[in-house]
C-alpha angles and dihedrals in degrees: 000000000000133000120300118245154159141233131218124258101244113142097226098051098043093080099044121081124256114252117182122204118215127210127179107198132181123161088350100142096119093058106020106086091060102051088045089059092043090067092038076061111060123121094218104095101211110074149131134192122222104190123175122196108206096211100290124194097200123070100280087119098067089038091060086044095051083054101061098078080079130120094238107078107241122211106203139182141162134222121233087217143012115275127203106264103255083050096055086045088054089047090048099052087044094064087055102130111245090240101067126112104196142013128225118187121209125172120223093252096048143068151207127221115254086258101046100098093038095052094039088056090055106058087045091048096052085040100054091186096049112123106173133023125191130185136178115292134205109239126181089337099306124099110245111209108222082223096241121113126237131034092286142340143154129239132182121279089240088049096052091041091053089044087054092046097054102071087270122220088224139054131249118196102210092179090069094054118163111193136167109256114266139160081263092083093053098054108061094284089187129067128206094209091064098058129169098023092044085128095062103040095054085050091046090056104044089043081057110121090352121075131255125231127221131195115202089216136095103255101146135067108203105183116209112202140136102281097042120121099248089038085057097049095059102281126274094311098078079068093078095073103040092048094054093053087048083052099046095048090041112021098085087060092068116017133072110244091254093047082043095057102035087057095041086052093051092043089056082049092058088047096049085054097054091048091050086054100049089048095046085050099042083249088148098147094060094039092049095050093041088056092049089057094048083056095054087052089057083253120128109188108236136188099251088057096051085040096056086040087057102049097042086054091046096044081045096067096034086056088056097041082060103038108248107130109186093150117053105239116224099228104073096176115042093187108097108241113221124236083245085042096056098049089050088053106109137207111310086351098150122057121250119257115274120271115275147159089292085068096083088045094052096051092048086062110036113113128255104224126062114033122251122298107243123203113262125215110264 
């Protein structure tokens, strides 16, 4: 099990459950000192901060010192030497006290507005068998839908892990995953084979048999720059290729034959996109090894399918340039927020996505029990 600690005695904190936040850190120094106040700054009064440092040889050590004057209690531990990046996060949730809870998870670079952990509590505490719950994140400066209607709502494990795996209209920003406390996090959660998509795979299997929360606000700050992890990895669009073998090796569990083929048609779309790009751009060395692993996966890429991929994107942004919205677009506020905007957005401040054909799937999944969750004032 985790390590052991020990709250402090505040009132109003005794009563309250005890939520760590985890974050893995190496080289972070540019970003650091901001995600460590954000959590000095939440509002819920019963938290504790696991932070591993994965050998850094910047200052994030003294960064993580100088923290620790703050109200919110900080475990802290350093490696001897640098460990590949699924291993640190290992290490990390396995220092997760074994009172906790819940687990949030916040990279060094990111943050969480001065409500999150508060509001996130409080859906898994009404839905007692709630393991995961997701929101709408700020990343790089746009505002991501989770894809779900209404202000908040829970659905079935099977249910969320079929709406990922068909090419969703929202977003779901696993690393920011929030989940209820269970022997998972103790026993390697995350697996290297999965990356990058490590994150999600450790979610889809946890949600597996128990139900996933969403919250229709901005709670999270994802930053997209140069010396990120998935900027490292190639961007978001090394994601294409992972996900459709998740979605080979998973998708029949959960989806009928027709919802299976149409994703696994509109995820060969996506792919065909990014080949065409690479090509276009003498990126030879990303499209060649894209097409090897397609290989690998019994797929051969083919001129119908990059065909289809260019005219639905086409017809796509035709269809938006002249108002007609018939596919939710992830993206719900075009405007870029600010780092300074999004830790002044309170509580339900931007308005849910438009209604659209998701809304009769949502309501055939949403729980009998406790009421709705409504928005609070910040």
């Amino acid at each position: 099990m985790g390590a052991q600690f020990s709250p402090a005695a505040a009132t109003d904190s005794a009563e309250r459950p005890l939520v760590a936040v985890v974050t893995p850190v190496y080289n972070g120094a540019q970003f650091l000192a901001k995600a460590l106040a954000c959590v000095q700054a939440q509002s819920y009064p019963n938290l504790v901060h696991v932070v591993l440092d994965n050998a850094s040889t910047d200052a994030t050590p003294h960064i993580i010192e100088a923290a620790r004057a703050g109200s919110v209690p900080i475990i802290t531990r350093r490696n001897a030497e640098l460990l590949p990046l699924v291993d640190n996060w290992n290490r990390a949730m396995a220092m997760v006290p074994a009172e906790a809870r819940y687990v949030q998870l916040l990279c060094a670079d990111d943050l969480m507005r001065g409500d999150a952990v508060e509001r996130l509590v409080d859906i898994c505490e009404r839905w007692p068998d709630v393991r995961y719950v997701t929101a709408r994140d700020v990343f790089d400066g746009l505002i991501f839908d989770t894809g779900f209607d209404g202000d908040c709502g829970v659905v079935s494990g099977a249910a969320f892990e079929q709406r990922f795996l068909s090419s969703p209209d929202g977003y779901f920003p696993f690393a920011h995953m929030f989940v209820r406390s269970s022997e998972m996090l103790y026993q390697a959660p995350f697996r290297a084979s999965t990356m990058p998509l490590s994150d999600a795979d450790f979610v889809l299997r946890m949600v597996r048999g128990r139900r996933v929360a969403w919250i229709n606000e901005p709670l999270y700050f994802t930053r997209d720059h140069q010396s990120s992890e998935t900027s490292r990895g190639g961007g978001t669009s090394s994601f294409c290729l992972p996900l459709l073998e998740m979605l080979l090796s998973r998708g029949p569990e959960v989806m009928s034959p027709i919802e299976f083929e149409h994703a696994r048609k509109a995820n060969l779309r996506t792919i065909h996109l990014h080949l065409l790009a690479w090509g276009l751009r003498g990126e030879r060395k990303a499209r060649d090894a894209a097409i090897r692993q397609l290989a690998q996966l019994g797929v051969k890429p083919d001129l119908a399918m990059f065909t289809q991929a260019v005219v639905r994107r086409v017809s796509l942004a035709l269809a938006r340039r002249l108002g007609i919205d018939y596919r939710r677009p992830p993206i719900i506020r075009t405007t870029r927020v600010s780092e300074d905007d999004f830790l002044r957005l309170p509580a339900n401040g931007v308005a849910s996505a438009p209604p659209s054909r998701a809304a009769s799937w949502n309501s055939a999944h949403l729980p009998s029990g406790p009421p709705a969750v409504t928005a609070s004032a910040a």
